[in-house]
py3Dmol code that shows the C-alpha trace and the ligand (Angstrom):
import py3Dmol

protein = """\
ATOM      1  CA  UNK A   1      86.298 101.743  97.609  1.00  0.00           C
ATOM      2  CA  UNK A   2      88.610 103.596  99.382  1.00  0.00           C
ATOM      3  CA  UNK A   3      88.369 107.546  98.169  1.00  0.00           C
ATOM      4  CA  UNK A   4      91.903 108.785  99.302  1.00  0.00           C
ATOM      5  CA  UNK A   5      95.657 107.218  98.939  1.00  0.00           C
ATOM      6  CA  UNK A   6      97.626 107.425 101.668  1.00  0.00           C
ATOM      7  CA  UNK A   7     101.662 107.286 100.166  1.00  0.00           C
ATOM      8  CA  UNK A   8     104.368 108.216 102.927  1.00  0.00           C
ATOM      9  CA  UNK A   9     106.781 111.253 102.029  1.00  0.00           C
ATOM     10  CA  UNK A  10     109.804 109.079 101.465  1.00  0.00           C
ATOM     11  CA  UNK A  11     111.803 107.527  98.594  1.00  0.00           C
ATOM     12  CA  UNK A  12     110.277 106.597  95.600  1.00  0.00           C
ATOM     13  CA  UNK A  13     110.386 102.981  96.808  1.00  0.00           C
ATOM     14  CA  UNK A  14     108.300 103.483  99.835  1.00  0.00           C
ATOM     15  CA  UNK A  15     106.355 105.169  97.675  1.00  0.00           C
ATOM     16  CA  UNK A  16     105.235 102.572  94.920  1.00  0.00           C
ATOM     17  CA  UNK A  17     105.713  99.677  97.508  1.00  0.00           C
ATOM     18  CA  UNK A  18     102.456 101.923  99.862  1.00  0.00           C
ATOM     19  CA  UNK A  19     101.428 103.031  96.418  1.00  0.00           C
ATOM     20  CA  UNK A  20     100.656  99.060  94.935  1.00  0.00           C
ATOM     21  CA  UNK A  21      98.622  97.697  97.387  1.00  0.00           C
ATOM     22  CA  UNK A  22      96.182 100.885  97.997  1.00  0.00           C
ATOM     23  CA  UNK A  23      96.024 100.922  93.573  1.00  0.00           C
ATOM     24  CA  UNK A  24      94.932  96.687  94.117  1.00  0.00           C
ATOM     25  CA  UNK A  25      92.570  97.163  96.661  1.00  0.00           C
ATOM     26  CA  UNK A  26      91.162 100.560  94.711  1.00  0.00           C
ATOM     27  CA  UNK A  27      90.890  98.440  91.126  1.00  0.00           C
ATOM     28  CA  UNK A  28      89.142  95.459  93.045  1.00  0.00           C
ATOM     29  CA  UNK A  29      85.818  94.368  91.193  1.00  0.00           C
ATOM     30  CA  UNK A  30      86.211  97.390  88.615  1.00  0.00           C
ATOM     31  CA  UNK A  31      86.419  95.605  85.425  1.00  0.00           C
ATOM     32  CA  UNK A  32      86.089  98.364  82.744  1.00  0.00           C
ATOM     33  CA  UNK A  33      89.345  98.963  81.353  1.00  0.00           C
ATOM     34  CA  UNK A  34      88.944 102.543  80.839  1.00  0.00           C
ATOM     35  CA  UNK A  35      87.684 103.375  84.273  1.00  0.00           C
ATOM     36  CA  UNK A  36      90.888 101.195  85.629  1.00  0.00           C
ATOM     37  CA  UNK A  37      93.637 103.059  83.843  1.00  0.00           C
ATOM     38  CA  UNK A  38      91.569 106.569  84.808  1.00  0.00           C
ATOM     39  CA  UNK A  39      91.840 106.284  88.524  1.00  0.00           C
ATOM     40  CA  UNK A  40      94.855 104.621  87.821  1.00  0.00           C
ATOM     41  CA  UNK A  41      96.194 107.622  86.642  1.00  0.00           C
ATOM     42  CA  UNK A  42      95.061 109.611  89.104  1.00  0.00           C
ATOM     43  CA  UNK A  43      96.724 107.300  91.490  1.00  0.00           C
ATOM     44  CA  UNK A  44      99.996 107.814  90.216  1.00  0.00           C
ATOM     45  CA  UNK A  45      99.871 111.977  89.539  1.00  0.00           C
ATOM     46  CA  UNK A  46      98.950 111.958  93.172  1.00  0.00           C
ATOM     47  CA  UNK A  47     101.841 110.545  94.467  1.00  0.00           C
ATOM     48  CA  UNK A  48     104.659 111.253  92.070  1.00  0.00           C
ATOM     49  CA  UNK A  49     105.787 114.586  91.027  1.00  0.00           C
ATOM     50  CA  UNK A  50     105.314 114.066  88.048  1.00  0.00           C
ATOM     51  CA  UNK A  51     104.704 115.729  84.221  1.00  0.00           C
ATOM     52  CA  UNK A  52     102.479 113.438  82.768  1.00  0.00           C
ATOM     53  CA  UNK A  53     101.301 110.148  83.226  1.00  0.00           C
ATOM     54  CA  UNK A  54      98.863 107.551  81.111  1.00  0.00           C
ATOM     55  CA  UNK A  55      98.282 104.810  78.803  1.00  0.00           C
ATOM     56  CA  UNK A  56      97.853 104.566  75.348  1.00  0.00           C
ATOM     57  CA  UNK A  57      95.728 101.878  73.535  1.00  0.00           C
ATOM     58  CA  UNK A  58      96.690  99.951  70.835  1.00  0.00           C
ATOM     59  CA  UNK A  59      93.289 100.545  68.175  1.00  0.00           C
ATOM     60  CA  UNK A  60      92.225  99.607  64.600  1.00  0.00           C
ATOM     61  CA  UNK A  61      92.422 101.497  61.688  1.00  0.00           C
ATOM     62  CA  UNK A  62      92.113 101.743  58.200  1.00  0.00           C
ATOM     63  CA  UNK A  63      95.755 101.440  57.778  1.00  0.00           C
ATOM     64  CA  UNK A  64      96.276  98.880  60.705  1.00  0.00           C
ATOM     65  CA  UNK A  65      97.131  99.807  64.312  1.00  0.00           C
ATOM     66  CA  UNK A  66      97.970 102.932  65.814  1.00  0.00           C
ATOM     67  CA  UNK A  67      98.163 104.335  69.747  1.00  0.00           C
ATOM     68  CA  UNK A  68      95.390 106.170  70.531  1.00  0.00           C
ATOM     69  CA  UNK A  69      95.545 108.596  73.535  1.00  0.00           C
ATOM     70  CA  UNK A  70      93.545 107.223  76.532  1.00  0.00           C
ATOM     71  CA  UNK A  71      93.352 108.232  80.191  1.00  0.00           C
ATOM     72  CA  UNK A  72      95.690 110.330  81.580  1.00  0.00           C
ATOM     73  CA  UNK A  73      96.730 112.958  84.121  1.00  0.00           C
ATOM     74  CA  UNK A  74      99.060 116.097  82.682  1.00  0.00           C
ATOM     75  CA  UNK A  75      99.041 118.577  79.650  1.00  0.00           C
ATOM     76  CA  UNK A  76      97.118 117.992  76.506  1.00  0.00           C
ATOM     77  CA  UNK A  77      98.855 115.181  74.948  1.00  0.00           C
ATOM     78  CA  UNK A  78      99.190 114.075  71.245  1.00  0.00           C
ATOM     79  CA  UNK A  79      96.511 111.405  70.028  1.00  0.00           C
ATOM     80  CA  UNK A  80      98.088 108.823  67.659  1.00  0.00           C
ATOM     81  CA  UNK A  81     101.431 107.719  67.725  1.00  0.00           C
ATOM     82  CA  UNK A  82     102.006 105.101  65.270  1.00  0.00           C
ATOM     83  CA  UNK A  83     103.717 101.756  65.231  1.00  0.00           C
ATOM     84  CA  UNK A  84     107.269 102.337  65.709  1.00  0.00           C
ATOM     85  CA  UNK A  85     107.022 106.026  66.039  1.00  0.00           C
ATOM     86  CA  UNK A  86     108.361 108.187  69.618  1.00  0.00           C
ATOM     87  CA  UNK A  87     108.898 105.892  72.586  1.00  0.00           C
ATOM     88  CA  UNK A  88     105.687 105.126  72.688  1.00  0.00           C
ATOM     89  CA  UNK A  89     105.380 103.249  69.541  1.00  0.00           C
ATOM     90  CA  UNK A  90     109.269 101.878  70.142  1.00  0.00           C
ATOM     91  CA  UNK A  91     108.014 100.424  73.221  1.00  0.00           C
ATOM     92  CA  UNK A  92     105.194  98.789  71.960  1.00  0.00           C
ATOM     93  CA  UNK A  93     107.441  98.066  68.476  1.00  0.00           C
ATOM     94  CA  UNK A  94     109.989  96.029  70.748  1.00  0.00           C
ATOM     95  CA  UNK A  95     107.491  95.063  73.040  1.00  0.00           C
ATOM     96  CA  UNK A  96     109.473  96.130  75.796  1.00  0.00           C
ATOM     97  CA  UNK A  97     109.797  98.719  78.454  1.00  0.00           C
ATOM     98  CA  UNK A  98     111.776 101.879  76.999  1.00  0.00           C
ATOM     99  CA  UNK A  99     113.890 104.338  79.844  1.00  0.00           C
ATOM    100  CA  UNK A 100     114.973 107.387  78.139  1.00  0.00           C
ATOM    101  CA  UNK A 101     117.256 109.928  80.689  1.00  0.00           C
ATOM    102  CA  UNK A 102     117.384 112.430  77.630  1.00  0.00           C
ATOM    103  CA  UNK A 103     113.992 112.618  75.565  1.00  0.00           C
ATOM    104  CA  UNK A 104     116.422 114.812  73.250  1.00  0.00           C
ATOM    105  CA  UNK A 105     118.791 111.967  72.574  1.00  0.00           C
ATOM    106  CA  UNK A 106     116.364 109.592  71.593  1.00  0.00           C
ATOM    107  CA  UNK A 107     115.950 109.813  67.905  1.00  0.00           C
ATOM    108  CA  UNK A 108     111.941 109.987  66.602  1.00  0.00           C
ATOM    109  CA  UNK A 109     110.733 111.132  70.255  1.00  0.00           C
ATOM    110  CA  UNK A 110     107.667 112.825  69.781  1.00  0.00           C
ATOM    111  CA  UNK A 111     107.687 116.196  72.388  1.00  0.00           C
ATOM    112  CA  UNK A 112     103.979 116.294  73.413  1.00  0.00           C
ATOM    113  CA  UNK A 113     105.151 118.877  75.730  1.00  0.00           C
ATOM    114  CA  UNK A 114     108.368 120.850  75.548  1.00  0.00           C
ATOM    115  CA  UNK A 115     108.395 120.867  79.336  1.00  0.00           C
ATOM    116  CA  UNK A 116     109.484 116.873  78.971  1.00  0.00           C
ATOM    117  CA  UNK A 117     113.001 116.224  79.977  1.00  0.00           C
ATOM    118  CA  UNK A 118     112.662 112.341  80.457  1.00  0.00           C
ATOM    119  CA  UNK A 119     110.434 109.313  80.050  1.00  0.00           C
ATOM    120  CA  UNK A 120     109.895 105.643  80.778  1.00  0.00           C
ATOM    121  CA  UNK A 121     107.029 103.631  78.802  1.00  0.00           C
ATOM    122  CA  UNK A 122     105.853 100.185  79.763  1.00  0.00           C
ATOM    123  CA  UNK A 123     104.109  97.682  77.776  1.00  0.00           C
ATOM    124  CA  UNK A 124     100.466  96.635  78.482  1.00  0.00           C
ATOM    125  CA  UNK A 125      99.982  92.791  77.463  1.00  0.00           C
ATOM    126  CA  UNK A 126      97.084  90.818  77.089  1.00  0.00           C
ATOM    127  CA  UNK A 127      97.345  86.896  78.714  1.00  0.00           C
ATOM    128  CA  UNK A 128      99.286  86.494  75.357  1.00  0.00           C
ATOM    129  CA  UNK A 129     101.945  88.871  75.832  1.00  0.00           C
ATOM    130  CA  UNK A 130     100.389  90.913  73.249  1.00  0.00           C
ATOM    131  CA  UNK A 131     100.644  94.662  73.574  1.00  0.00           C
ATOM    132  CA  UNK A 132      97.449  95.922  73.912  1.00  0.00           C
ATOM    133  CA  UNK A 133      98.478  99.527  75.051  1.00  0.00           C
ATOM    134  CA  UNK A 134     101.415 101.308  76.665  1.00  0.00           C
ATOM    135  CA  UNK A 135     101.411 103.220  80.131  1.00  0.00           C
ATOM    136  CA  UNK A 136     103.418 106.494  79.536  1.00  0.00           C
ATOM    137  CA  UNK A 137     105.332 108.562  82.458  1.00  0.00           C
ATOM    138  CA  UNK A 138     107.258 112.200  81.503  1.00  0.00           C
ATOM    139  CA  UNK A 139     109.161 114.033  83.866  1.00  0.00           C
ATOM    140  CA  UNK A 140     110.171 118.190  83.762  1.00  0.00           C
ATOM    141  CA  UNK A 141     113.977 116.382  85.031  1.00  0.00           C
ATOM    142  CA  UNK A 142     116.705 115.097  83.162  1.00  0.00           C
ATOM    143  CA  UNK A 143     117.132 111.307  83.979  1.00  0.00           C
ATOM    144  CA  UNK A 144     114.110 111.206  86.602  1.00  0.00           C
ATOM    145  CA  UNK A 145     113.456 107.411  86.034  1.00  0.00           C
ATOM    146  CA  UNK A 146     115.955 104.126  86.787  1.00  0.00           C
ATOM    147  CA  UNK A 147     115.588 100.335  87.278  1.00  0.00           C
ATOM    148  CA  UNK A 148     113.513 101.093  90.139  1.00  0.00           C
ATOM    149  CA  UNK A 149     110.596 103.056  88.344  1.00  0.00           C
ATOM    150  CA  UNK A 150     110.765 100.222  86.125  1.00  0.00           C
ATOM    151  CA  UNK A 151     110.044  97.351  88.398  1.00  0.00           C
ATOM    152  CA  UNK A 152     107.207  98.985  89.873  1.00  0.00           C
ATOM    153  CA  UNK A 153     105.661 100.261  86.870  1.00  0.00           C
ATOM    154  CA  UNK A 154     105.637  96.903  85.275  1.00  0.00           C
ATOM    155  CA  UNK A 155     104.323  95.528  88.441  1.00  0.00           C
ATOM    156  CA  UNK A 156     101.635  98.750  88.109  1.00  0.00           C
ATOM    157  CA  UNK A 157     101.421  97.995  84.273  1.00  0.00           C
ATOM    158  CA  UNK A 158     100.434  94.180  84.900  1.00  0.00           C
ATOM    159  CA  UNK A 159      97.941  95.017  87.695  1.00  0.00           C
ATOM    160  CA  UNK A 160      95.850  97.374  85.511  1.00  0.00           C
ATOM    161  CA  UNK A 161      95.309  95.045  82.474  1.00  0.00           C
ATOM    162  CA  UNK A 162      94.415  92.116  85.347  1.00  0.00           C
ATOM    163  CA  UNK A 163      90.580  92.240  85.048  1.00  0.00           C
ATOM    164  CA  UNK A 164      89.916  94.852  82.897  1.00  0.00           C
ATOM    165  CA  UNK A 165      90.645  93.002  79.538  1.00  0.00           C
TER     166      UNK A 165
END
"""
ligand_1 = """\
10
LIG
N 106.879 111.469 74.162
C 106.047 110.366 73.722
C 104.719 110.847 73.207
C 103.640 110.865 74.217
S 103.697 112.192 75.248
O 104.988 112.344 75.859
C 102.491 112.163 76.369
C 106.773 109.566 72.646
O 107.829 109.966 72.159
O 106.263 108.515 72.297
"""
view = py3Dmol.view(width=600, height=400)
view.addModel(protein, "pdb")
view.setStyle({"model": 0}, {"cartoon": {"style": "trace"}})
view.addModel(ligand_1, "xyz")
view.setStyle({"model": 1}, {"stick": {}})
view.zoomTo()
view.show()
């Protein structure tokens, strides 16, 4: 397993297209879920200047489903969000991936941080296309994440659920 990541100083493309191969070959033969979406994580703080970043997991409860808070990299976060609720529960609602340039101007967004200026969530899915959790990225700048962040995080998203089902 290699122990470092080595992600140029460029654009944010360079960035995920060094970043995606290093976080394959890192994940390779780890098939614990939890341990994937840790260094996982990590992977991604490392490189991006980012707020916060990490998944939530789609549990059962009592009353049904909820998010629950899993690994991550950032402040103390919340630890339920439920179905529907924030971007986080829109995202996994829709079942699609949610970019918001203003957290302010999106109605219901739950500020885990007040520091949070912007966000982009992604859908996990199971072989189904099930959600089975969401991976969650806030930035400190107004309209930090495009069409770009998007492609690779789905890409990122997909590779972290691959064998660790
Ligand atoms: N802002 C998210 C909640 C999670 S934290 O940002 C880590 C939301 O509205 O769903």
């Amino acid at each position: 397993m290699a122990e470092t990541l080595l992600v140029t100083q460029g654009s944010k493309e360079e960035k995920y297209r060094e970043l995606l191969p290093q976080l394959a070959a890192l994940l390779a033969g780890e098939t614990d879920l939890t341990a994937r979406l840790a260094n996982a994580s990590a992977a991604l703080k490392a490189t991006f200047d980012w707020l916060w970043v990490g998944f939530y997991l789609v549990r059962e409860e009592r009353g049904g489903e909820v998010l629950v808070l899993g690994p991550f990299q950032g402040p103390i976060a919340c630890f339920r969000i439920g179905h529907g609720r924030g971007v986080c529960g829109a995202a996994w609602a829709r079942n699609e991936t949610l970019l918001v340039p203003d957290v302010e101007a999106f109605p219901g967004h739950i500020a885990c941080s007040s520091l949070s200026r912007s966000e982009i969530v992604v859908p996990l899915r199971d072989a189904a296309g099930r959600v089975i959790g969401v991976l969650d990225v806030d930035s400190v700048k107004l309209g930090d994440f495009d069409e770009v962040d998007q492609a690779w995080l789905e890409k990122i998203a997909a590779l972290v659920v691959e064998d660790g089902r």
